[in-house]
C-alpha positions as CSV (number, residue, x, y, z in Angstrom):
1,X,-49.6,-168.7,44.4
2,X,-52.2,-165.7,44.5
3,X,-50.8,-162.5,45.9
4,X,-53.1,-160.5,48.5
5,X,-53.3,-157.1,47.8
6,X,-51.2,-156.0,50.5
7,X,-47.6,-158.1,48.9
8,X,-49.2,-157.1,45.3
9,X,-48.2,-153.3,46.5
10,X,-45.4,-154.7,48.7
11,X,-43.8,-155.7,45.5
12,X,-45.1,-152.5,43.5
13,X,-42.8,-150.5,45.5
14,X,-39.6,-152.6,44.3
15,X,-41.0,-151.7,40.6
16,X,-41.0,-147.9,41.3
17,X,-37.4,-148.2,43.3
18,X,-35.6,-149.8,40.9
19,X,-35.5,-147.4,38.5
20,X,-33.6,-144.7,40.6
21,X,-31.5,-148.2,40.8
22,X,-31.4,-149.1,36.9
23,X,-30.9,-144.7,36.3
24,X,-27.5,-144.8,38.9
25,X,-26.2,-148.1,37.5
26,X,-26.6,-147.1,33.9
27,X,-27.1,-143.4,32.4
28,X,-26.0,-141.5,35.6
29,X,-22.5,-142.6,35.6
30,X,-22.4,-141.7,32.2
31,X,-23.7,-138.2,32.4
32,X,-21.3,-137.6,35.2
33,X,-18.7,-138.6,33.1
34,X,-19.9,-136.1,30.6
35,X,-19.7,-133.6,33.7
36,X,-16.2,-134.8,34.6
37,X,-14.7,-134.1,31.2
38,X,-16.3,-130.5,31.3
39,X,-14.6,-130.4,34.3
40,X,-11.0,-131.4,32.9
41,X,-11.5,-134.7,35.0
42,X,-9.3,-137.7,33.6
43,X,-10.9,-141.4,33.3
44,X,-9.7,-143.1,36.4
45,X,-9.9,-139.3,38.5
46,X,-13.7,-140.1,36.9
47,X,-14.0,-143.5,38.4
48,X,-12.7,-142.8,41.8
49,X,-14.5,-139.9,42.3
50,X,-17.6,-141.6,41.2
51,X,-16.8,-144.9,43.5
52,X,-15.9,-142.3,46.3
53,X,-19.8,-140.5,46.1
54,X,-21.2,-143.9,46.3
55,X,-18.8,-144.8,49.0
56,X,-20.2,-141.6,51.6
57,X,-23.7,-142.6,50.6
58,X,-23.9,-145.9,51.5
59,X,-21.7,-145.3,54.7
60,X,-24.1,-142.4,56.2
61,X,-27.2,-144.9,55.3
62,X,-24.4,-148.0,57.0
63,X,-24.0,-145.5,60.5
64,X,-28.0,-144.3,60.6
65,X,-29.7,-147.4,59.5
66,X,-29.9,-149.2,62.8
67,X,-30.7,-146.6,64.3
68,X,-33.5,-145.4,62.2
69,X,-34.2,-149.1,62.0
70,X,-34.4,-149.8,65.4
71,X,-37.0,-146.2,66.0
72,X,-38.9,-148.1,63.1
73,X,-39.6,-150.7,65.3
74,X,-41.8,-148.7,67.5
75,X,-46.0,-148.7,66.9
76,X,-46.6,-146.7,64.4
77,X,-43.1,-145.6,63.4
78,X,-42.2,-147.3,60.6
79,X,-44.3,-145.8,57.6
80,X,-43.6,-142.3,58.4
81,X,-40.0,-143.0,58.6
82,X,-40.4,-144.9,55.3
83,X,-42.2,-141.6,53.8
84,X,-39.6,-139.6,54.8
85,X,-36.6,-141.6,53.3
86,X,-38.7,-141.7,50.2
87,X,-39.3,-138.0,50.1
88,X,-35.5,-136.7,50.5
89,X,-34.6,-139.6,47.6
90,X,-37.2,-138.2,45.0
91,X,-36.6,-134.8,45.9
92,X,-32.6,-135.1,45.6
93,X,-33.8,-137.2,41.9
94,X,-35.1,-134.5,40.6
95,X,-32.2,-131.7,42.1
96,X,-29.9,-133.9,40.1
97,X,-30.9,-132.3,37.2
98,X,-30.5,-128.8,38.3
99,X,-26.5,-129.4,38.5
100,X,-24.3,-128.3,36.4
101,X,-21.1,-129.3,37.4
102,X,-19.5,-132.4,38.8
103,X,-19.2,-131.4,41.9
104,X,-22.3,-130.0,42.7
105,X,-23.8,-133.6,41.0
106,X,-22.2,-135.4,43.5
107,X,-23.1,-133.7,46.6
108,X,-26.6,-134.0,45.4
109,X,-26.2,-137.6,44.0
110,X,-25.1,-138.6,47.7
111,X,-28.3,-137.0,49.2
112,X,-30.8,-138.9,46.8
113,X,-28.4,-142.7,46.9
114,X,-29.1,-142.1,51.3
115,X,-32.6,-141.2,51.0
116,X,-33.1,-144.7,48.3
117,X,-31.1,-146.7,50.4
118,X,-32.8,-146.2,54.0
119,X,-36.3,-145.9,52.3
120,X,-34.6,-150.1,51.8
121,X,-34.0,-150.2,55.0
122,X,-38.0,-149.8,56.4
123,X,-39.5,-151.6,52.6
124,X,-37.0,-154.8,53.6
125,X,-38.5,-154.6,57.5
126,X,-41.8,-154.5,56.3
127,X,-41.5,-158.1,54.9
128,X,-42.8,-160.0,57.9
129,X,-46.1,-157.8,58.0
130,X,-46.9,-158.8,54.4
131,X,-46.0,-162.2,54.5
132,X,-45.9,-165.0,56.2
133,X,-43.0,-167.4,56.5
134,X,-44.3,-170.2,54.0
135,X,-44.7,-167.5,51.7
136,X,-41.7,-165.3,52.3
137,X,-38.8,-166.5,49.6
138,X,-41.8,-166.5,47.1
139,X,-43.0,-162.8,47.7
140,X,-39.4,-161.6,47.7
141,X,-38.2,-163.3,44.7
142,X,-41.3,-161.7,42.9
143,X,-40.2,-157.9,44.3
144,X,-36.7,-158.6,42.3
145,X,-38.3,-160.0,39.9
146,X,-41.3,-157.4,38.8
147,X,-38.8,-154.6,39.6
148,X,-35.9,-155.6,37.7
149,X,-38.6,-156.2,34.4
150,X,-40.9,-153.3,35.5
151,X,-38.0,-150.6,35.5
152,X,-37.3,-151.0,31.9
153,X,-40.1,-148.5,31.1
154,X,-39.1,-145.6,32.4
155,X,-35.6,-146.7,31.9
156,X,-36.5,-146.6,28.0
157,X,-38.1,-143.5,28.4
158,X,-35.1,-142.2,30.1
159,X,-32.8,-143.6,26.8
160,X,-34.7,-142.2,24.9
161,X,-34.9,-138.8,25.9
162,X,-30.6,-139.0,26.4
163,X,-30.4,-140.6,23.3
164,X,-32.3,-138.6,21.2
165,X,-31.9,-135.6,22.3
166,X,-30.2,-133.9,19.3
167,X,-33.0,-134.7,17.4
168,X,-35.5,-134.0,19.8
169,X,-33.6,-129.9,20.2
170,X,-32.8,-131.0,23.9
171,X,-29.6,-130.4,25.4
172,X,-28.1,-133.0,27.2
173,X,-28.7,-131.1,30.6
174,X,-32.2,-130.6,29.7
175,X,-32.7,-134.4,28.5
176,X,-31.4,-135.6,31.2
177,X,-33.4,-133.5,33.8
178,X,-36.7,-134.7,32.2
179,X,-35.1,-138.4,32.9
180,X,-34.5,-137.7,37.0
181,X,-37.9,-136.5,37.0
182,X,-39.2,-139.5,35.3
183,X,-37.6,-141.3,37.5
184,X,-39.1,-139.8,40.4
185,X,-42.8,-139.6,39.5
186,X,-42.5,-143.2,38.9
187,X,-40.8,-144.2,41.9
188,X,-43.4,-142.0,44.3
189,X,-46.2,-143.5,42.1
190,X,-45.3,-147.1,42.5
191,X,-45.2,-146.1,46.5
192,X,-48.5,-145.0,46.7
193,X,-50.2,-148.3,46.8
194,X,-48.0,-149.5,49.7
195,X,-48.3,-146.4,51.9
196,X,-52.4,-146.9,51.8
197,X,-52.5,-150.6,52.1
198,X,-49.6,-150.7,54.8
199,X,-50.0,-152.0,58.3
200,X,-47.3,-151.9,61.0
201,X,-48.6,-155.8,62.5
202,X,-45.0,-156.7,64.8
203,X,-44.1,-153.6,66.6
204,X,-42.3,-152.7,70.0
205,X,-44.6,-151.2,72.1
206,X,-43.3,-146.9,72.4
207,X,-41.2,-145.9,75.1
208,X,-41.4,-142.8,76.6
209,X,-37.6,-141.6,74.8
210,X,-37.7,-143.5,71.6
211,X,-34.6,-142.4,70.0
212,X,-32.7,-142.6,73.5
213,X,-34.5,-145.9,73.8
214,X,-33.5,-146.8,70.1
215,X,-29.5,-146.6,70.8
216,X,-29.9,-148.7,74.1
217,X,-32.0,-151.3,72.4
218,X,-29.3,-151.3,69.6
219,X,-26.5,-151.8,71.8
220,X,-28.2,-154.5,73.7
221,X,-28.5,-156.1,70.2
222,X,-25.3,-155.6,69.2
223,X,-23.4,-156.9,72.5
224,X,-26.0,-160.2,72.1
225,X,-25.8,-160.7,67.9
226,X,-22.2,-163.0,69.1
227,X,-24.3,-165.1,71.4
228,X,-26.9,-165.0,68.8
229,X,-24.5,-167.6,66.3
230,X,-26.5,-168.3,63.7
231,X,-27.5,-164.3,62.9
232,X,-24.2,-163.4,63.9
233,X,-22.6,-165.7,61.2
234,X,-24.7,-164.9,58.7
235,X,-24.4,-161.3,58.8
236,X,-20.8,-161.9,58.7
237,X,-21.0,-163.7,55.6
238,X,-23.4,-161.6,53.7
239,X,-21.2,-158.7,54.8
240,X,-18.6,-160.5,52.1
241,X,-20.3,-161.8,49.4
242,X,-22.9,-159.0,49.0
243,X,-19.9,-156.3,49.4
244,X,-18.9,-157.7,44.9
245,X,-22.7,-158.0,44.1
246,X,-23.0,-154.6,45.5
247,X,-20.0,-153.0,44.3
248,X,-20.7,-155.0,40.1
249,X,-24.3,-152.9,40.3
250,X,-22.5,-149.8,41.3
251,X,-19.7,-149.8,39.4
252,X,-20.6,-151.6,36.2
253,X,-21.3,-148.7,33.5
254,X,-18.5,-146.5,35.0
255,X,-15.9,-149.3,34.2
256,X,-17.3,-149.9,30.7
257,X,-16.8,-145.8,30.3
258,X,-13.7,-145.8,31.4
259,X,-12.7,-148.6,29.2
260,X,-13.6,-146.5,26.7
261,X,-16.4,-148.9,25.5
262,X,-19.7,-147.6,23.4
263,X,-22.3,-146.1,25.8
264,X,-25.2,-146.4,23.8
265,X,-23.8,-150.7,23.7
266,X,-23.6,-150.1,27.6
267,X,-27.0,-148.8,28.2
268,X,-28.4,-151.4,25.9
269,X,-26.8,-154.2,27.5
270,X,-27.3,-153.4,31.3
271,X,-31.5,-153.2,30.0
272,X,-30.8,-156.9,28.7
273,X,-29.4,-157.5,32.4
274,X,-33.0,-156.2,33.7
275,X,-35.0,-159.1,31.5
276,X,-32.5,-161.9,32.2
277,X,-33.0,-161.0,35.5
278,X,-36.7,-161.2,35.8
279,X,-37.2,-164.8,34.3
280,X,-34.0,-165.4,36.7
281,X,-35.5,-163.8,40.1
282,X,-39.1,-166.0,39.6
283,X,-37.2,-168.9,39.1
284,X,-35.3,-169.5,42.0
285,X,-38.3,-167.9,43.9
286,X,-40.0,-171.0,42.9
287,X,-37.2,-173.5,43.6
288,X,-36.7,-172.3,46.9
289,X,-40.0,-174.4,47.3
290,X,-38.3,-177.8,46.8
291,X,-34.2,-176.8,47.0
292,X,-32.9,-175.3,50.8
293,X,-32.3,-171.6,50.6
294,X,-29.2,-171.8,51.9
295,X,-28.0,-174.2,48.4
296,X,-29.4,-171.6,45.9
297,X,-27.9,-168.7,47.8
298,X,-24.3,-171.2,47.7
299,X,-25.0,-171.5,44.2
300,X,-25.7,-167.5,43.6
301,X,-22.4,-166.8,45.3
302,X,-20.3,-169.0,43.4
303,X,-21.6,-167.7,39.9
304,X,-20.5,-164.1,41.2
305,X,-17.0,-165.0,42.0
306,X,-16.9,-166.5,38.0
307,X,-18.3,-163.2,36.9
308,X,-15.6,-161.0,39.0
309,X,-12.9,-163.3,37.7
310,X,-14.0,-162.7,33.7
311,X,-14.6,-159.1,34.7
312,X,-10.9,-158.5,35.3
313,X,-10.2,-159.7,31.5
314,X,-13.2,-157.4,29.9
315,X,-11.9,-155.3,27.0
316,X,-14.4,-155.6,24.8
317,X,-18.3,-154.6,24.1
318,X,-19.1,-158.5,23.5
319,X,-17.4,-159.2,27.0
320,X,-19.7,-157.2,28.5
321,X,-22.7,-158.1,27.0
322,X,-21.9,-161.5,28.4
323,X,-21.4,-160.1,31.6
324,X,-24.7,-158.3,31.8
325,X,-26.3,-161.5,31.1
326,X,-24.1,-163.5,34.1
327,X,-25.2,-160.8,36.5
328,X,-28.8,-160.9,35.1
329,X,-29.6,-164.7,36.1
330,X,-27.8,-164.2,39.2
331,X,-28.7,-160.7,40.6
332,X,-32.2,-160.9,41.9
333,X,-31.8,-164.6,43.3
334,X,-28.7,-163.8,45.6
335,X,-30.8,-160.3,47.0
336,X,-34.1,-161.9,47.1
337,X,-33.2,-165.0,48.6
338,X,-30.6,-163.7,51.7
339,X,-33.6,-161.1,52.3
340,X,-35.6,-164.0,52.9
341,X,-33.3,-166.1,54.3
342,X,-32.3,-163.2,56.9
343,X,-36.5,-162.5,57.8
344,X,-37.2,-166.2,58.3
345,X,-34.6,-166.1,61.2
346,X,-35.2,-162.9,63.3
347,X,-37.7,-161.8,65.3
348,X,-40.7,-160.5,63.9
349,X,-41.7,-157.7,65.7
350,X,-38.1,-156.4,66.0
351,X,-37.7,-156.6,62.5
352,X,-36.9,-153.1,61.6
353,X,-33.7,-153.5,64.3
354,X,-32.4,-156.3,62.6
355,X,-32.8,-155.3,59.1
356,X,-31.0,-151.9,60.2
357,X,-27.8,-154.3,61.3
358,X,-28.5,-156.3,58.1
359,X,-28.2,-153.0,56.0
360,X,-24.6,-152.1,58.2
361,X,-23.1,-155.3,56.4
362,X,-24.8,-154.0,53.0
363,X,-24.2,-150.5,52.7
364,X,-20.5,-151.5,54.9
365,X,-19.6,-154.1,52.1
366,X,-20.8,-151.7,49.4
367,X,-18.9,-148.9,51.0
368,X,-16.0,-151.1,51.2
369,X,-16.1,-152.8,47.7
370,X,-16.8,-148.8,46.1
371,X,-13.7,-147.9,47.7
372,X,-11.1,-150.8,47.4
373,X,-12.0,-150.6,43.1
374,X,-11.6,-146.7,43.7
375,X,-7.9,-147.4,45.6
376,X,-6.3,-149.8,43.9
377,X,-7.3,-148.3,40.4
378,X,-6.1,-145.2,41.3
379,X,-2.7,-146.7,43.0
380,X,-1.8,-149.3,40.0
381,X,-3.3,-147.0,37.1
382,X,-5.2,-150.6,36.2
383,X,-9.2,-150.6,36.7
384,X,-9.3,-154.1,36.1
385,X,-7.1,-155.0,39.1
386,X,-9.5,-152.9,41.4
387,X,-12.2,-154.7,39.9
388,X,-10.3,-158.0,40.2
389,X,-10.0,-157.4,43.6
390,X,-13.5,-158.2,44.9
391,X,-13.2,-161.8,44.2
392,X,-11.6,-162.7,47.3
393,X,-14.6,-161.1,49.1
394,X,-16.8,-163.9,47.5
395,X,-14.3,-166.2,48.5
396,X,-14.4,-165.3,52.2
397,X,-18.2,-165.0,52.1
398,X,-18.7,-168.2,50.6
399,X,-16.9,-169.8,53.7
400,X,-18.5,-167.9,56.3
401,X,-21.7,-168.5,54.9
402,X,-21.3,-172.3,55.0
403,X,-20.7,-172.2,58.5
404,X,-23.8,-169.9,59.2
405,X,-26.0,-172.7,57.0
406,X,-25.2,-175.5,59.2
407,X,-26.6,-173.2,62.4
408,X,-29.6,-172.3,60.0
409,X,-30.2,-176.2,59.2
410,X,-34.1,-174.9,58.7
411,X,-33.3,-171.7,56.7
């Protein structure tokens, strides 16, 4: 399948995001950690106060994003919201290495992980102007895919700046303050592209109020999403089993750390989970041609509850070398596919709305998964029974989503 120029930057922008993704899931927790330990933290005070951060980020983007969503709707709204989401996410990327202390980290850590995630919010609604629907699970398999492979080079660039920066006469502050800004100048540069070629094509002609017009279109949604069965279910479901996927990304390196397992081994292995992945994402792009979407995302789901399971039982390096190569050939088909899955069933041009109450279920879950592994960790003293925990969410997803598949017989 050729790409237009318009999905070509579409998918551009997934390469310059997910490297802020790769940084958060990989050397930040560790550098916090370095933080915490200056700051007299212990290893599970580390972990909960990192799943905590994560926790009020993806709530504030959970309570705005249908809002925002819903205003993004609107002729003409959506790229500038999109610019601005971008903006505060760079900016706080690069403030990240001004701190000093854990604390202060955090606070600004929150700040860049909302900016990221609602810049999602408007980059996800933008799907059904790039695309059409025969074309849809392709072009958002390929924006995993590219951004999972396409990330490594900044990410290496990152490690090697952290890693080497004895030799190179950096501090650790200092190497990692040229890594957020890496990070940053990628991820605007990768945007670029998309913000020239991008055209708002479904939109909701502007009202004279927009935001007061935004909350009463939103709650007209959200008292008809129940009547609406087959969104409603779904929503439900992927309100479950994205809550683990979310929660696996989030809180993968800080569990390995806290395990007390190599960093460097860490580091190394979650950049082996960005190749599997890329080979992974393409491929069930390209079976969703001739398999149902609604099987491969079945399949995706049940894989993830096996990973949580075996991640309860990690004590090793080689354990979790195998489990960034589980998550690898899973990660980008289960995202790409229920982004697909969920455009192909909404509206077009009140895209931006829906996507906003899709990203409630994915910032909600990730809010709640963050949290339960920070809870229970910090009640029993045992990470790997707050870990362990998550299955059950895959469980209950896995049913839900079943029931929402046989209302989506064409999804």
């Amino acid at each position: 399948m050729k790409l237009t120029k318009l999905e070509k930057s579409w998918i551009l922008y997934d390469v310059g995001n997910s490297a802020f993704t790769l940084l958060v899931s990989t050397i930040m927790p560790i550098y916090f950690n370095y933080l915490a330990e200056l700051g007299g933290l212990t290893d599970v005070e580390y972990l909960a106060y990192w799943g905590y951060a994560a926790s009020i980020a993806t709530l504030l983007v959970a309570l705005s994003g249908p809002v925002l969503g819903t205003m993004a709707d609107y002729k003409g709204f959506k790229k500038p919201i999109f610019v601005v989401a971008l903006a505060v996410g760079a900016v706080g990327c690069i403030a990240l290495g001004l701190a000093k202390a854990w604390l202060a980290f955090l606070v600004i850590f929150v700040i860049a992980k909302t900016g990221y995630s609602a810049s999602l919010v408007f980059y996800d609604a933008m799907l059904n102007d790039v695309t059409d629907e025969s074309r849809v699970d392709n072009v958002s398999s390929l924006g995993y895919a590219w951004g999972y492979v396409g990330s490594c080079l900044p990410f290496v660039i990152c490690l090697g700046l952290v890693l080497g920066a004895e030799p190179l006469g950096l501090t650790m502050e200092v190497a990692m303050g040229l890594s957020f800004a890496v990070v940053a100048i990628w991820w605007v540069g990768c945007a670029l592209p998309l913000l020239r070629r991008y055209r708002q094509t479904y939109y909701v002609e502007r009202q004279p109020h927009p935001v007061r017009s935004s909350f009463a279109r939103l709650g007209r949604t959200l008292r008809n999403v129940k009547q609406e069965k087959h969104i409603f279910l779904f929503l439900l479901a992927f309100f479950f089993y994205i809550d683990g996927v979310y929660t696996i990304i989030d809180m993968a390196t800080a569990y390995g750390s806290a395990l007390g397992l190599d960093s460097t081994g860490l580091l190394l292995a979650l950049l082996l989970t960005q190749i599997v992945a890329f080979p992974f994402a393409i491929l069930f792009g390209r079976l969703s041609k001739t398999v149902k979407n609604s099987r491969l995302i079945t399949i995706c789901i049940l894989a993830y509850l096996g990973i949580a399971i075996f991640a309860m039982f990690l004590v090793s390096q080689w354990q979790f070398w195998v489990l960034a190569v589980c998550v690898g050939m899973f990660q980008g088909g289960i995202q790409a596919l229920s982004r697909s899955y969920f455009a192909k069933i909404v509206p077009n041009e009140r895209s931006g709305e829906y996507f906003g109450l899709m990203d409630i279920c994915g910032k909600g879950a990730a809010f709640f998964g963050t949290a339960i592994v920070s809870l229970v960790s910090q009640a029993t003293g045992r990470m790997n029974l707050g870990v362990g925990a998550i299955a059950l969410l895959f469980v209950i997803g896995l049913l839900i989503f079943r029931c929402a598949a046989r209302e989506n017989q064409g999804a």
